[in-house]
C-alpha positions in Angstrom: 160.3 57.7 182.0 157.2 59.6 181.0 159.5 63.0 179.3 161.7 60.2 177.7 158.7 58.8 175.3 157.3 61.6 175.0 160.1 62.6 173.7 160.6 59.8 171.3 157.2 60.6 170.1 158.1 64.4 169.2 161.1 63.1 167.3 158.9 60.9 165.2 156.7 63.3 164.3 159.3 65.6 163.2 160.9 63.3 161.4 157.7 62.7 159.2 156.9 66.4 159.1 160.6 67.2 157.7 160.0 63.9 155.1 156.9 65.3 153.8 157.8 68.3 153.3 161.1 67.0 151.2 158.7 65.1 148.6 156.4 68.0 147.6 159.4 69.9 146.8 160.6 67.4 145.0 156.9 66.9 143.3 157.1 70.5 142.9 160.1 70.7 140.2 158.8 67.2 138.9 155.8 67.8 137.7 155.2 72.1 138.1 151.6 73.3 138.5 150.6 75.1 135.8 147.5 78.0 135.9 144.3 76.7 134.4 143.3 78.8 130.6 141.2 81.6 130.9 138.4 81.9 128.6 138.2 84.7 126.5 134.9 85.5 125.0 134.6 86.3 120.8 133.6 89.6 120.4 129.8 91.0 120.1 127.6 93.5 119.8 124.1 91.8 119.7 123.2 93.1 123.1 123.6 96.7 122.1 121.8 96.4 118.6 119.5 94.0 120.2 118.4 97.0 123.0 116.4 98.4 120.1 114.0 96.0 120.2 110.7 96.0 121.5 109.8 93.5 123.8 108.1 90.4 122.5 105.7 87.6 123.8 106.6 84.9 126.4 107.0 81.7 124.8 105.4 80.4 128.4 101.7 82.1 128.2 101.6 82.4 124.0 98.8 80.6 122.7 99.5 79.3 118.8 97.1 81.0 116.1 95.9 80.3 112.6 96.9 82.0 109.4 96.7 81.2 105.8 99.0 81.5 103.0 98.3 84.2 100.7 99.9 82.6 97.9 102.2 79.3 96.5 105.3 79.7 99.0 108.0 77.7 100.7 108.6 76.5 104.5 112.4 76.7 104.9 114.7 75.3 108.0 115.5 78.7 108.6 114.7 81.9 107.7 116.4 83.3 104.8 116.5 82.4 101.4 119.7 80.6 101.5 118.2 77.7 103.7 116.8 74.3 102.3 113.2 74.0 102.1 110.5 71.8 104.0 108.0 72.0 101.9 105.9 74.0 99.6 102.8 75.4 100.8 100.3 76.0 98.4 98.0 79.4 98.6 95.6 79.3 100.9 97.0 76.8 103.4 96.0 76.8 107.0 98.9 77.4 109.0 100.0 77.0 113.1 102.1 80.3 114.2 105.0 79.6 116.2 106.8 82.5 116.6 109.0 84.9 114.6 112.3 85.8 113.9 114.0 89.2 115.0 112.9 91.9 112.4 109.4 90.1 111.9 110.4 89.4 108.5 109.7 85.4 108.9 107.4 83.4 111.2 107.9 79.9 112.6 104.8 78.2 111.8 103.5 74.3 111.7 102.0 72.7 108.4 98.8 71.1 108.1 102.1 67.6 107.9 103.2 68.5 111.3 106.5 69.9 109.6 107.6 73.1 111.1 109.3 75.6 109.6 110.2 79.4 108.4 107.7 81.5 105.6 108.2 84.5 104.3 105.5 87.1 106.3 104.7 88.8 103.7 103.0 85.8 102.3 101.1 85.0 105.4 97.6 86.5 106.6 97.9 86.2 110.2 95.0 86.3 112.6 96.7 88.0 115.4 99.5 90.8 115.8 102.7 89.9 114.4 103.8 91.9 117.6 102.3 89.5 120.2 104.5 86.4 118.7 107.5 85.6 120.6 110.6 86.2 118.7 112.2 82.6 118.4 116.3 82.3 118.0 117.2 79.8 115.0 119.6 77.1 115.8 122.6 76.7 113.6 122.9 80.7 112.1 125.1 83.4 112.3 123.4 86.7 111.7 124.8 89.5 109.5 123.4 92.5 111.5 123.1 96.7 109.9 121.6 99.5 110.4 120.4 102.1 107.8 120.1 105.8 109.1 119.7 109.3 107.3 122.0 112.4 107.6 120.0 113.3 110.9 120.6 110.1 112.8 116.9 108.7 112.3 116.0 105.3 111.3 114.7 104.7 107.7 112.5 101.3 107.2 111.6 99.8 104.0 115.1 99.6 102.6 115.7 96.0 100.8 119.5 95.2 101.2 121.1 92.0 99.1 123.4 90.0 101.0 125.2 88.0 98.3 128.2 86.0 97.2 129.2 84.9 93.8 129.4 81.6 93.5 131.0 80.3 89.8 128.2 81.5 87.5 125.6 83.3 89.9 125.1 84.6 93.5 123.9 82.8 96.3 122.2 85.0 99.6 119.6 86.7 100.7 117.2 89.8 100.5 116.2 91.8 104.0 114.6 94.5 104.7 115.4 97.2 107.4 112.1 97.1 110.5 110.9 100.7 112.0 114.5 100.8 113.8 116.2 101.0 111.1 117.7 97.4 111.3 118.3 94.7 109.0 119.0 91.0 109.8 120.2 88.6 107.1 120.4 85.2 108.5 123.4 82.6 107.8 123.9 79.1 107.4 127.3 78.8 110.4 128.8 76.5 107.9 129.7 79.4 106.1 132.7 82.5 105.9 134.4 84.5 103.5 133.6 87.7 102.0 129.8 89.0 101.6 128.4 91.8 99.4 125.8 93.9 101.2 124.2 96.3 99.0 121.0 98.1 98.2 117.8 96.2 96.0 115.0 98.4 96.4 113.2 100.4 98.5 109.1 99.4 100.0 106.2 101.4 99.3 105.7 101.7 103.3 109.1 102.9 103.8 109.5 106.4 105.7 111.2 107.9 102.9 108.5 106.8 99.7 106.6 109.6 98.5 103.2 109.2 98.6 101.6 107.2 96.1 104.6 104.7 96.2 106.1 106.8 93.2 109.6 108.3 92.9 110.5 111.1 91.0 112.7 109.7 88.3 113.1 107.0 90.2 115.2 109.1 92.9 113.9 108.4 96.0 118.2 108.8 97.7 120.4 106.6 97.9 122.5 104.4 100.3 126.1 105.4 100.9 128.1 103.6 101.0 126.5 101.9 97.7 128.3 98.5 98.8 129.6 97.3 101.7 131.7 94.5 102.3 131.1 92.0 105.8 133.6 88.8 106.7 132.0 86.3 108.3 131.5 86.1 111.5 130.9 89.4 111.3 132.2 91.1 114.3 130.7 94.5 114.1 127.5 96.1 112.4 127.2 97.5 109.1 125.9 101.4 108.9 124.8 102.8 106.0 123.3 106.5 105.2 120.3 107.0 103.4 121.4 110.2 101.2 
């Protein structure tokens, strides 16, 4: 009596086994499982440009300072040029320091309003080292990122580049200027794409290849090759240029 429902019981529970085992195949050529996408990241190259920088300031333990404005000037969402403006700071304003963008060419700072917002530095006096600010990564840019070197491989500084588009009757972009590693960085609206003209402006009185006295022998200080230089936005890989 006790083998016969046991038994029974071992039937039953092959039965179910076998049964279950019938619907997910049939669930299986129904409704097939597919693999889930794999992400591919866009290609960059920040990182490696980026290791030339020095390191900057903890936005943790940095304590604001004051500067002034050295003359009339603009506050800007972001910094370049091309960006709306805030407001317009007359010369000496008091100002809050924030921060600054990679290259050092704008600070972050807060107006005597409360509005924040990007200045030239070159029109600031700061009380402080522009070294001890944190560097501060604008929302809502794409960066167009070169390098200007000379025959040897060595950085030159001081090199104003134009980044410009025509746009029906005049250009629309900005001016950088290359720091002590050579680097420029022209920051973009991301709204933006197409084809951008990168080309030389003029070159600083502080740059490593002036003559002393800011003076250039008819007016031949070198030159940039190549003269102009094309980047698509999103730029995807750094511009070089070679100060001849």
């Amino acid at each position: 009596m006790y083998y016969k429902k046991f038994a029974q019981i071992f039937c039953l529970i092959l039965v179910l086994l076998l049964t279950s085992t019938c619907n997910q195949s049939l669930l299986d050529q129904i409704s097939p499982v597919t693999p889930s996408p794999t992400f591919t990241p866009a290609p960059t190259f920040a990182p490696t440009l980026f290791a030339y920088l020095t390191p900057s300031a903890s936005l943790e333990t940095f304590v604001p300072f004051s500067a002034w404005s050295w003359t009339d000037t603009k506050a800007r969402t972001n910094p370049g040029d091309i960006f709306p403006e805030v407001a317009d700071i007359p010369g000496n304003t008091e100002l809050l320091v924030l921060g600054k963008s990679i290259g050092s060419e704008w600070i972050y700072v807060q107006l005597p309003s409360n509005e924040k917002g990007w200045v030239f530095a070159s029109w600031v006096q700061l009380f402080g080292g522009i070294e001890y600010l944190p560097t501060i990564q604008p929302e809502d840019v794409q960066i167009v990122i070169g390098r200007v070197v000379d025959e040897s491989g060595l950085p030159v500084n001081g090199v104003r580049i134009s980044v410009f588009q025509f746009v029906e009757d005049y250009t629309v972009g900005n001016l950088v200027t290359t720091d002590a590693h050579g680097f420029f960085y022209s920051f973009m609206p991301v709204t933006i794409s197409g084809e951008w003209l990168v080309s030389y402006y003029a070159l600083a009185c502080n740059s490593n290849k002036m003559p002393p006295g800011c003076g250039c022998p008819k007016k031949n200080c070198g030159q940039l090759n190549p003269s102009v230089n094309t980047v698509m936005l999103p730029q995807t890989s750094p511009l070089l240029f070679i100060w001849k």
